[in-house]
NUROMI-265559 format. One record per atom (N, C-alpha, C): x, y, z; residue in one letter; atom name. Coordinates in steps of 0.02 Angstrom, whole numbers, plus 32768, in hexadecimal, padded with zeros to 4 digits. Example, Ala and Ser with C-alpha at 12.3 -4.5 7.8 and 13.67 -1.06 7.14 Angstrom:
<nodes>
+------+-------+------+---+----+
| east | north |   up | r |  a |
+------+-------+------+---+----+
| 8294 |  7EE4 | 8186 | a |  N |
| 8267 |  7F1F | 8186 | a | CA |
| 8294 |  7F5B | 8186 | a |  C |
| 8282 |  7F90 | 8162 | s |  N |
| 82AC |  7FCB | 8165 | s | CA |
| 8285 |  8002 | 818A | s |  C |
+------+-------+------+---+----+
</nodes>
This chain:
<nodes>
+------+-------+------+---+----+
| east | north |   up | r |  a |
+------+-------+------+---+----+
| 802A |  7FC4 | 8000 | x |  N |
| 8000 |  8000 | 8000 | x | CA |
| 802C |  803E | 8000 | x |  C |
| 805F |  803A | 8031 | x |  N |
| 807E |  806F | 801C | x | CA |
| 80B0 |  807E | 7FEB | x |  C |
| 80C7 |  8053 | 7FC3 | x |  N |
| 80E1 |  8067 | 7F8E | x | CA |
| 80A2 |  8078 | 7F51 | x |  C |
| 806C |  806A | 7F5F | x |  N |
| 803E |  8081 | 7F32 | x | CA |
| 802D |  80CE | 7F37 | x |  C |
| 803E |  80DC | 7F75 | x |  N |
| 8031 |  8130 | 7F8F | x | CA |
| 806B |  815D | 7F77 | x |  C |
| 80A0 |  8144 | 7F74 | x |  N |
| 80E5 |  815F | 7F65 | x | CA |
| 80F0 |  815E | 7F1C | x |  C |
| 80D0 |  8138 | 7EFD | x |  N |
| 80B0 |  8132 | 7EC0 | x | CA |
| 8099 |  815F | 7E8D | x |  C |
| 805E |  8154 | 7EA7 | x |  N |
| 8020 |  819A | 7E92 | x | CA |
| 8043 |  81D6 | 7EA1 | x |  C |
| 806C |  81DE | 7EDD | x |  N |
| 8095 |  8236 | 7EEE | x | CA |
| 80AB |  8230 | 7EB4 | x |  C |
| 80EF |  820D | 7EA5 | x |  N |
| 811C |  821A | 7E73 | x | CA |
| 8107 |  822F | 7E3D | x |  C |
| 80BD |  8206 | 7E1A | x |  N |
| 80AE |  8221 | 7DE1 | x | CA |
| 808A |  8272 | 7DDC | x |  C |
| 8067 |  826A | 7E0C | x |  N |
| 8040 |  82BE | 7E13 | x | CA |
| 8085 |  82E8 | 7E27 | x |  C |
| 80B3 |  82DD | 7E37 | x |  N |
| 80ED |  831E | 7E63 | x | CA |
| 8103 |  832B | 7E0F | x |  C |
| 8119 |  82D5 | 7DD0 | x |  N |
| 813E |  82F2 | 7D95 | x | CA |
| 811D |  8317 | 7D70 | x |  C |
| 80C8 |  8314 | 7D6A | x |  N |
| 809C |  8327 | 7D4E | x | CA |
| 80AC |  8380 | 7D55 | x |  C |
| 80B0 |  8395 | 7D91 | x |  N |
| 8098 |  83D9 | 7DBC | x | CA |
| 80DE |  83E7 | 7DB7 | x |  C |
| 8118 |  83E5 | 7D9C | x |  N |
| 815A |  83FA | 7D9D | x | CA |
| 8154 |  8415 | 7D47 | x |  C |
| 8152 |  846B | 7D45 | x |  N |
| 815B |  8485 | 7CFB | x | CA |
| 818A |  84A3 | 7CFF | x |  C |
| 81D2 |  8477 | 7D0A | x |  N |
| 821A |  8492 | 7D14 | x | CA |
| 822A |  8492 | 7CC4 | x |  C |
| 8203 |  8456 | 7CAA | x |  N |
| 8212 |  8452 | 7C55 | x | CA |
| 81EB |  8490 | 7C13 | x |  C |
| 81CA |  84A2 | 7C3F | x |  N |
| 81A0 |  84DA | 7C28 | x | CA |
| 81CB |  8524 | 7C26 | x |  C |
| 81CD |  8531 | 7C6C | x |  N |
| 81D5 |  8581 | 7C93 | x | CA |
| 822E |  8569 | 7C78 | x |  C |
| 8259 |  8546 | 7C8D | x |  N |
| 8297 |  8551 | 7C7E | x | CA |
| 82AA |  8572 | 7C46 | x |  C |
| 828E |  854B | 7C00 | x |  N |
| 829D |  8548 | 7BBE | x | CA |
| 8286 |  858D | 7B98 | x |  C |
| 8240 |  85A5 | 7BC1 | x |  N |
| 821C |  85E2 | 7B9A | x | CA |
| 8214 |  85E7 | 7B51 | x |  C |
| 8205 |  85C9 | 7B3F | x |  N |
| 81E7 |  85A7 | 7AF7 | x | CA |
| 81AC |  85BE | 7AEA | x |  C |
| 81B2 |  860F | 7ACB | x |  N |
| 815F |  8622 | 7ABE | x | CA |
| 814B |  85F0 | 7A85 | x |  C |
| 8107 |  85DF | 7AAF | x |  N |
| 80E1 |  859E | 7A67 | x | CA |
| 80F6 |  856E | 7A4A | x |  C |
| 813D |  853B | 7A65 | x |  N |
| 813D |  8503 | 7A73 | x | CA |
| 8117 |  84CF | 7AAA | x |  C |
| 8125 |  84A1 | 7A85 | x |  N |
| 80E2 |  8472 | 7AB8 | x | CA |
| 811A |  841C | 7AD6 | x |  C |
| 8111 |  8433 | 7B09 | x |  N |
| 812B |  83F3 | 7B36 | x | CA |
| 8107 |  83C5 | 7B4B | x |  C |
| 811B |  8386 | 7B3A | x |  N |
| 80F0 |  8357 | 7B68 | x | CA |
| 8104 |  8331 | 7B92 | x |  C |
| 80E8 |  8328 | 7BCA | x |  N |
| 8100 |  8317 | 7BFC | x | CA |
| 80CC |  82C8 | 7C1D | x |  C |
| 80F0 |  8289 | 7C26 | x |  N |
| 80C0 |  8250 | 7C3B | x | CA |
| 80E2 |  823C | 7C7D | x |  C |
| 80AF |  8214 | 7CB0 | x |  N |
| 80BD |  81F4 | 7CDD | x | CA |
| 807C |  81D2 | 7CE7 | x |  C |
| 80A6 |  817C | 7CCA | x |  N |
| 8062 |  8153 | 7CD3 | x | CA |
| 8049 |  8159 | 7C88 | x |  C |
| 8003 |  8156 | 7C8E | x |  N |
| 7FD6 |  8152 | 7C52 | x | CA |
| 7FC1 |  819E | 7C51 | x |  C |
| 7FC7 |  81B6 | 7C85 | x |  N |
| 7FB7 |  8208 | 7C87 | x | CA |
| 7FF0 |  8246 | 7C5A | x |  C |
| 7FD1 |  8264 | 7C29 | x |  N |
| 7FDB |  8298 | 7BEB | x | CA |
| 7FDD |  82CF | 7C29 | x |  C |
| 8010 |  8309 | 7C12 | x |  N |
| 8010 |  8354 | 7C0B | x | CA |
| 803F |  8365 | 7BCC | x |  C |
| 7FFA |  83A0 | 7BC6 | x |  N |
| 800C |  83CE | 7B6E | x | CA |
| 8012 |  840D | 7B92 | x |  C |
| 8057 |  8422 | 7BA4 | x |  N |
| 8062 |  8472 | 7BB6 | x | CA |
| 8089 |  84A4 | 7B7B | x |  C |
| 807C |  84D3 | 7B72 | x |  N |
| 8089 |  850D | 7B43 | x | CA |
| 80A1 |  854D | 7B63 | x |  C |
| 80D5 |  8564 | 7B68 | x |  N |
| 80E5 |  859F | 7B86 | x | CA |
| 80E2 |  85C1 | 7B59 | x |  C |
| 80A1 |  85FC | 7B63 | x |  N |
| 8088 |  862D | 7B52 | x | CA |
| 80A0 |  8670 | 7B57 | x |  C |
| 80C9 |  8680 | 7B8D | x |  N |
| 8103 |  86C4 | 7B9F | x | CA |
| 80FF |  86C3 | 7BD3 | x |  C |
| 8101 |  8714 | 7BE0 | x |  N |
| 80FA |  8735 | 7C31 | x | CA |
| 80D1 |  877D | 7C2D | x |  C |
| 80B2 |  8782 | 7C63 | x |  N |
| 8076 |  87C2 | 7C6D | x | CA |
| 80C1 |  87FC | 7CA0 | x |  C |
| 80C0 |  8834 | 7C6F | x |  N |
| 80FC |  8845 | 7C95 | x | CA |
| 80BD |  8895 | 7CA9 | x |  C |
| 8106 |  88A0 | 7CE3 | x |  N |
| 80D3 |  88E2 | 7D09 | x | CA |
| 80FC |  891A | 7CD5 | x |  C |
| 80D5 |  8976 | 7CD9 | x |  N |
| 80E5 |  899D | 7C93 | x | CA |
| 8126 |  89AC | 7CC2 | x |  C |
| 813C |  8998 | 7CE6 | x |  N |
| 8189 |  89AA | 7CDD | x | CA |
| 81C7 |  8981 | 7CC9 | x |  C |
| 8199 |  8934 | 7CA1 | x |  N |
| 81C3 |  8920 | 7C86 | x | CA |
| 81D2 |  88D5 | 7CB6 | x |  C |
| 81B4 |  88E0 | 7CF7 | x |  N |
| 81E0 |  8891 | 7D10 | x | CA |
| 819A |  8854 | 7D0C | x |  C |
| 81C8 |  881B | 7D0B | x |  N |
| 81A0 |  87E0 | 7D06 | x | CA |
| 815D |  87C6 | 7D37 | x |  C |
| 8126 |  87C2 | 7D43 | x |  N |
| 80DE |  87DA | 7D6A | x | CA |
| 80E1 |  879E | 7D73 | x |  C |
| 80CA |  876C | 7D36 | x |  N |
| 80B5 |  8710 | 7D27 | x | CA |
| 80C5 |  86FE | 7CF7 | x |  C |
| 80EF |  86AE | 7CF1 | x |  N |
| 80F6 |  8687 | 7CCC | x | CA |
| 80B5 |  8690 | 7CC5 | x |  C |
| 8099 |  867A | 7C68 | x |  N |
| 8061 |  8664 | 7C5E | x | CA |
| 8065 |  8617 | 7C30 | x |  C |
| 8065 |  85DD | 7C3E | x |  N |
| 8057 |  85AE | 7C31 | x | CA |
| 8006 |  8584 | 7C08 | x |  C |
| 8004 |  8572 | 7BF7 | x |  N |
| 7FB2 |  8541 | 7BDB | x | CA |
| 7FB3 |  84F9 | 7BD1 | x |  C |
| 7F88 |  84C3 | 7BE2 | x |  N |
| 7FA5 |  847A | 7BFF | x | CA |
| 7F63 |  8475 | 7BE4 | x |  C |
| 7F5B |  8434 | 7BCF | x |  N |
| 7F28 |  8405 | 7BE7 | x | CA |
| 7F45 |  83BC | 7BE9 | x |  C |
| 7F3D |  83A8 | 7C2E | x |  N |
| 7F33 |  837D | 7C37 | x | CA |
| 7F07 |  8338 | 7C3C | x |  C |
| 7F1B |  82F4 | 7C32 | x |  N |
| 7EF8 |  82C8 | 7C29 | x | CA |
| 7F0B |  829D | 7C5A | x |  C |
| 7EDD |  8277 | 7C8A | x |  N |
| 7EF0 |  8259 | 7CC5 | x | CA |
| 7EB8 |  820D | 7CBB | x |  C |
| 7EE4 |  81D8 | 7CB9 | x |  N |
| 7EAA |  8197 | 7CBE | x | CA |
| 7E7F |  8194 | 7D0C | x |  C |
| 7E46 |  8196 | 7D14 | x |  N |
| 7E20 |  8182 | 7D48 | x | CA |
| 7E06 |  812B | 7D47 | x |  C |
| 7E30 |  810B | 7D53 | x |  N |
| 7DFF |  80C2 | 7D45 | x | CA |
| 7E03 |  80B6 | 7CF5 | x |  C |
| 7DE3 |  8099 | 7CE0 | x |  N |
| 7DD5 |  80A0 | 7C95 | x | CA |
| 7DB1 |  80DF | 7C58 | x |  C |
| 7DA9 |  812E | 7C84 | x |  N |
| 7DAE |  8156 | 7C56 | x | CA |
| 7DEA |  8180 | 7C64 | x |  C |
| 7DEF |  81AF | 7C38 | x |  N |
| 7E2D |  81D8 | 7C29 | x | CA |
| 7DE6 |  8224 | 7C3C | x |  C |
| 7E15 |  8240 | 7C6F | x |  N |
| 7DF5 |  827F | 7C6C | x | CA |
| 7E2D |  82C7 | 7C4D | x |  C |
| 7E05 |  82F7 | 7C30 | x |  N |
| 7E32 |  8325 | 7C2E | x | CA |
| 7E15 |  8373 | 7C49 | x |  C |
| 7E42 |  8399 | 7C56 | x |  N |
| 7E79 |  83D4 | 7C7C | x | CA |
| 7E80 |  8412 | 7C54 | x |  C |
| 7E56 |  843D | 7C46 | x |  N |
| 7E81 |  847D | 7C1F | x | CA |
| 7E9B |  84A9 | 7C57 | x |  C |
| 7EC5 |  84C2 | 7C49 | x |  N |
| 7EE4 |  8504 | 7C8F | x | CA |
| 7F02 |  853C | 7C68 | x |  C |
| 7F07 |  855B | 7C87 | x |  N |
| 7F1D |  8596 | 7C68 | x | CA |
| 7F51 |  85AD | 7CCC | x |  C |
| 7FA0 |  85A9 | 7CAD | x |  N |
| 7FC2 |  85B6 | 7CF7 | x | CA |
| 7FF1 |  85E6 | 7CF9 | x |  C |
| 7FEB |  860F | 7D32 | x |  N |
| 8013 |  864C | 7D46 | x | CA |
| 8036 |  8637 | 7D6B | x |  C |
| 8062 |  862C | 7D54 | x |  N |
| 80A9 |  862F | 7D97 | x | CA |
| 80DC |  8675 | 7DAE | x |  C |
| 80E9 |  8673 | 7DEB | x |  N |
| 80FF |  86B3 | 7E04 | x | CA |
| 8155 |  86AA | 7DDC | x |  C |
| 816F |  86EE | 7DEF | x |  N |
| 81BA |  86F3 | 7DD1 | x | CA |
| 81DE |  86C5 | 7DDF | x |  C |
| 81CE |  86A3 | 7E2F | x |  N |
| 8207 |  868C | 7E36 | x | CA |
| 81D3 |  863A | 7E26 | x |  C |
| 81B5 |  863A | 7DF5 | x |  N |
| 81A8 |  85E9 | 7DCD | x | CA |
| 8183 |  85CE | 7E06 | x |  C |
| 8161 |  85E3 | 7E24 | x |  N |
| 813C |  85B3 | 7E58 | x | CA |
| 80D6 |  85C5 | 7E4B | x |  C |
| 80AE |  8597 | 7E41 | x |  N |
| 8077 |  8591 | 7E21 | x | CA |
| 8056 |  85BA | 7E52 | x |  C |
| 803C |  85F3 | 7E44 | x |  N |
| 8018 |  8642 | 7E6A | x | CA |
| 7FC4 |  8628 | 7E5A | x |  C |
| 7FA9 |  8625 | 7E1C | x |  N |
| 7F6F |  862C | 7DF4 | x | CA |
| 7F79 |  860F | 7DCE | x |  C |
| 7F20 |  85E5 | 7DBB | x |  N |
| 7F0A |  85C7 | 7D8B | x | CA |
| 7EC7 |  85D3 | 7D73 | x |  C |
| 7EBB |  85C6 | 7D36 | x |  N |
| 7E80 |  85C1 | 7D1B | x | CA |
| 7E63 |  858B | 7CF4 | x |  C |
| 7E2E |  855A | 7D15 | x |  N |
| 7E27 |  850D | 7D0E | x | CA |
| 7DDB |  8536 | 7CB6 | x |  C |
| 7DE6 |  8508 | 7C87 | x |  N |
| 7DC4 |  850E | 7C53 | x | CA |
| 7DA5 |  84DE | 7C4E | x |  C |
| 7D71 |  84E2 | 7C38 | x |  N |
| 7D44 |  849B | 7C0D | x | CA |
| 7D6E |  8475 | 7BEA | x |  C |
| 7D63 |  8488 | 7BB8 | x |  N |
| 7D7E |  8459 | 7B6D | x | CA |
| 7DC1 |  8490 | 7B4C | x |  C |
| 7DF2 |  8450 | 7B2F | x |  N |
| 7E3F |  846A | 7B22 | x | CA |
| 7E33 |  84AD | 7AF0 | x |  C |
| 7E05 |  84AF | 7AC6 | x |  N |
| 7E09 |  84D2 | 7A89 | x | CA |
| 7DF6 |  851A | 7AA3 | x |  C |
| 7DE7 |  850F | 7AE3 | x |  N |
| 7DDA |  8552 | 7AEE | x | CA |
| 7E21 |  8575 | 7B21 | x |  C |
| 7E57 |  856E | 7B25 | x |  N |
| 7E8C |  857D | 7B33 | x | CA |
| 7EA8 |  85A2 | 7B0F | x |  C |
| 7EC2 |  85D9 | 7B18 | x |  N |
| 7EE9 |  8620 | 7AF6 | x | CA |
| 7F1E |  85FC | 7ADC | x |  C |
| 7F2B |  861E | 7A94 | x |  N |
| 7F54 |  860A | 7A5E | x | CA |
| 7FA1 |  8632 | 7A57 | x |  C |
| 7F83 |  867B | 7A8C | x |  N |
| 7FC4 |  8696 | 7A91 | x | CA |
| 7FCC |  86D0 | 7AB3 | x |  C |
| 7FE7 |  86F4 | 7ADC | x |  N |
| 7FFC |  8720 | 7AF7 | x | CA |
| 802D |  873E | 7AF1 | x |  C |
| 8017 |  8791 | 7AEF | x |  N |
| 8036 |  87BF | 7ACF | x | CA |
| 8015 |  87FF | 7AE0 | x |  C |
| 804D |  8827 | 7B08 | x |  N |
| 8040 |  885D | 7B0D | x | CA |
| 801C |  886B | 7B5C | x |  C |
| 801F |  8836 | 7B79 | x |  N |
| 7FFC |  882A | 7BC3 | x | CA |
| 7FA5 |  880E | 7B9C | x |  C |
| 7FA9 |  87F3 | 7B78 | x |  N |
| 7F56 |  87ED | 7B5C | x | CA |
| 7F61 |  879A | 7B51 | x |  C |
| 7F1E |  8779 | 7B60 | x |  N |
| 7F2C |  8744 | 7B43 | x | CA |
| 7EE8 |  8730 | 7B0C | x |  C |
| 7EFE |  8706 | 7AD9 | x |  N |
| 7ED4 |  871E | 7A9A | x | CA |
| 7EBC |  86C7 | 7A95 | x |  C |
| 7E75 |  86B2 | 7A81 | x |  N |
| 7E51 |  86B2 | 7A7B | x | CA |
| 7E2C |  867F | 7A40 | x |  C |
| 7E1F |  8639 | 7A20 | x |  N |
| 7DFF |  8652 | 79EB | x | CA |
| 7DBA |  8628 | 79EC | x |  C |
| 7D88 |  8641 | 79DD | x |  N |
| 7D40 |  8618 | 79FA | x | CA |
| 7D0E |  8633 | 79B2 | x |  C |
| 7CDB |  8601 | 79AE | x |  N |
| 7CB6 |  85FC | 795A | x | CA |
| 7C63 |  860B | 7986 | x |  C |
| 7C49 |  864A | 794A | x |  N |
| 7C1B |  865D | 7958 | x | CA |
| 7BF7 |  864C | 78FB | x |  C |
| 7BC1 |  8626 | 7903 | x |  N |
| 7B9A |  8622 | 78C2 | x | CA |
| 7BDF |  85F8 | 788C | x |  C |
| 7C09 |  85D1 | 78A6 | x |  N |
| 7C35 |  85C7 | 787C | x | CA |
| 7C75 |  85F2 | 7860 | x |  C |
| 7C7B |  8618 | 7888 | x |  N |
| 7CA5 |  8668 | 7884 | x | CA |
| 7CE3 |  8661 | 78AA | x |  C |
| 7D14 |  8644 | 789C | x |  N |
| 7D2F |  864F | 78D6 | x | CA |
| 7D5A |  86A1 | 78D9 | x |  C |
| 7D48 |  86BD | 7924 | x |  N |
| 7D4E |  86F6 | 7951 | x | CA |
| 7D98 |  86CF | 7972 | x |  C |
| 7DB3 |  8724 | 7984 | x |  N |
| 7DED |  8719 | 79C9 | x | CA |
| 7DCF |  875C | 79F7 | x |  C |
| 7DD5 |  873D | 7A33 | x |  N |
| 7DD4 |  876C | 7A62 | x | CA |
| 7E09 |  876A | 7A91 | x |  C |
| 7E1F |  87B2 | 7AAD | x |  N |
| 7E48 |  87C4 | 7AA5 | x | CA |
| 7E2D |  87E9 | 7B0B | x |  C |
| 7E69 |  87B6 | 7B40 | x |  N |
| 7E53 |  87B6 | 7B8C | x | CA |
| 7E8B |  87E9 | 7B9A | x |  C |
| 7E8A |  881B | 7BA4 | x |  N |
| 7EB5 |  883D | 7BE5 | x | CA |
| 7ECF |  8822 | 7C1D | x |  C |
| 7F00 |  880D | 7C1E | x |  N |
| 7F28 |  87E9 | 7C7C | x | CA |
| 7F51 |  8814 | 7C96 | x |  C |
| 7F5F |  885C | 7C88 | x |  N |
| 7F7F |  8867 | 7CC8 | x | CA |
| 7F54 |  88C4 | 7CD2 | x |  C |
| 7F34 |  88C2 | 7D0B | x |  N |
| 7F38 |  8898 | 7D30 | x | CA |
| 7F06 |  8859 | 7D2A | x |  C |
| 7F29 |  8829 | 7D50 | x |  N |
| 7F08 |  87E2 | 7D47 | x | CA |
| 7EC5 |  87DE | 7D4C | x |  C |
| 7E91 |  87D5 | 7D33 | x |  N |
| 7E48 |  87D6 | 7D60 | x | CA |
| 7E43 |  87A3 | 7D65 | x |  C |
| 7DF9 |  87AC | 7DA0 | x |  N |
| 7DEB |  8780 | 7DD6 | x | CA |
| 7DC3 |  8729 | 7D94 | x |  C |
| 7DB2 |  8747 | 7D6B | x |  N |
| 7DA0 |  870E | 7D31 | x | CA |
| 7DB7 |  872D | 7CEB | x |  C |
| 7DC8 |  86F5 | 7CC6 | x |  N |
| 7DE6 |  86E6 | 7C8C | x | CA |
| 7DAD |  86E0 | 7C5E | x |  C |
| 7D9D |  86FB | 7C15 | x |  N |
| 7D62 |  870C | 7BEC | x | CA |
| 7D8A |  86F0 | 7BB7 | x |  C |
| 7D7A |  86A4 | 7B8B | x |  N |
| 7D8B |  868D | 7B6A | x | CA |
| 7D51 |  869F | 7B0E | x |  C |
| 7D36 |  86B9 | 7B1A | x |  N |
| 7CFA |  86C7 | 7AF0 | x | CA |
| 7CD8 |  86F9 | 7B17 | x |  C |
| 7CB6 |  873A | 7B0B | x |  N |
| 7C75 |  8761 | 7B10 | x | CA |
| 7C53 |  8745 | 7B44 | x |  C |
| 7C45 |  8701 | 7B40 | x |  N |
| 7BF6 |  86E4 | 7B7C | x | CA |
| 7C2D |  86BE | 7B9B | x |  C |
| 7C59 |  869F | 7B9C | x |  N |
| 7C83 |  866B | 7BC7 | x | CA |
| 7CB6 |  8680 | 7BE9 | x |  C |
| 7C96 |  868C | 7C33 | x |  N |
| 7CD9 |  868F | 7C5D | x | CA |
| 7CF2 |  8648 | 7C9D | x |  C |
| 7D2B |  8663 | 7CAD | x |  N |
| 7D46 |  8630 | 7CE4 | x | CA |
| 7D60 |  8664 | 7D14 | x |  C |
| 7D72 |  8633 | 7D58 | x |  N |
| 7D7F |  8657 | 7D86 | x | CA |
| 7DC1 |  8650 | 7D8C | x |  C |
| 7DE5 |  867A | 7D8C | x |  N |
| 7E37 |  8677 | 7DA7 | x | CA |
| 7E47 |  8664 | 7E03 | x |  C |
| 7E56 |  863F | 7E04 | x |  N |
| 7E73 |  861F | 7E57 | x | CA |
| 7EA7 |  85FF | 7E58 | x |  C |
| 7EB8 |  85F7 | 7EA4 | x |  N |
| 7EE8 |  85EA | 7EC0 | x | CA |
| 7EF5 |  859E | 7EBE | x |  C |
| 7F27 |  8590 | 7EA0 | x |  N |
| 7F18 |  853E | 7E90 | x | CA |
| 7F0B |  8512 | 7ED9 | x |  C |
+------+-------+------+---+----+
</nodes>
């Protein structure tokens, strides 16, 4: 039993380690990261800097896929990590496709289909608000992981 507990840590601690992410700073490369049968798809997106120029939040985007038993569930996030790389804020999403494609300019952008149209909208993060507006009608709440 207890190597089954020491187990399960190991895989959730490699999962929750974006040393391969935040080190490299790879705007809009995509890393993947496994432990177990369990998927992470992370994308370092930039940093939300304050107007005098210094670094506010890593901004990161993941979805993860985790086996429960015999289904596979999945994870969109959208993650702020503080300067010194330690996970501050998150924003948990429905479905992957709705995850920002890119950030720029402290904005993160957006792209969602109205009548077959596809639209970008275009979120303001600094300062950070209290929810994340992925589309006009769709928001999420930004929290503390």
């Amino acid at each position: 039993i207890c190597f089954l507990i020491v187990s399960s840590l190991l895989f959730c601690q490699s999962l929750q380690n974006f040393s391969d992410v935040l080190d490299k700073q790879l705007i809009g490369k995509r890393f993947t990261k496994r432990a177990g049968q369990d998927i992470s798809q992370r994308t370092f997106l930039g940093t939300i800097k304050t107007s005098n120029g210094k670094i506010k939040y890593y901004v990161v985007k993941e979805f993860l896929r985790i086996k429960a038993a015999v289904v596979y569930h999945g994870h969109s996030r959208i993650l702020f990590f503080s300067p010194q790389k330690k996970l501050a804020l998150e924003a948990i999403l429905s479905i992957p496709y709705e995850l920002p494609f890119k950030l720029q300019k402290n904005s993160l952008y957006f792209k969602y289909k109205v009548d077959g149209v596809t639209k970008i909208f275009i979120q303001p993060v600094n300062p950070l608000p209290r929810m994340i507006c992925v589309e006009p009608t769709s928001c999420y709440d930004v929290s503390k992981p």
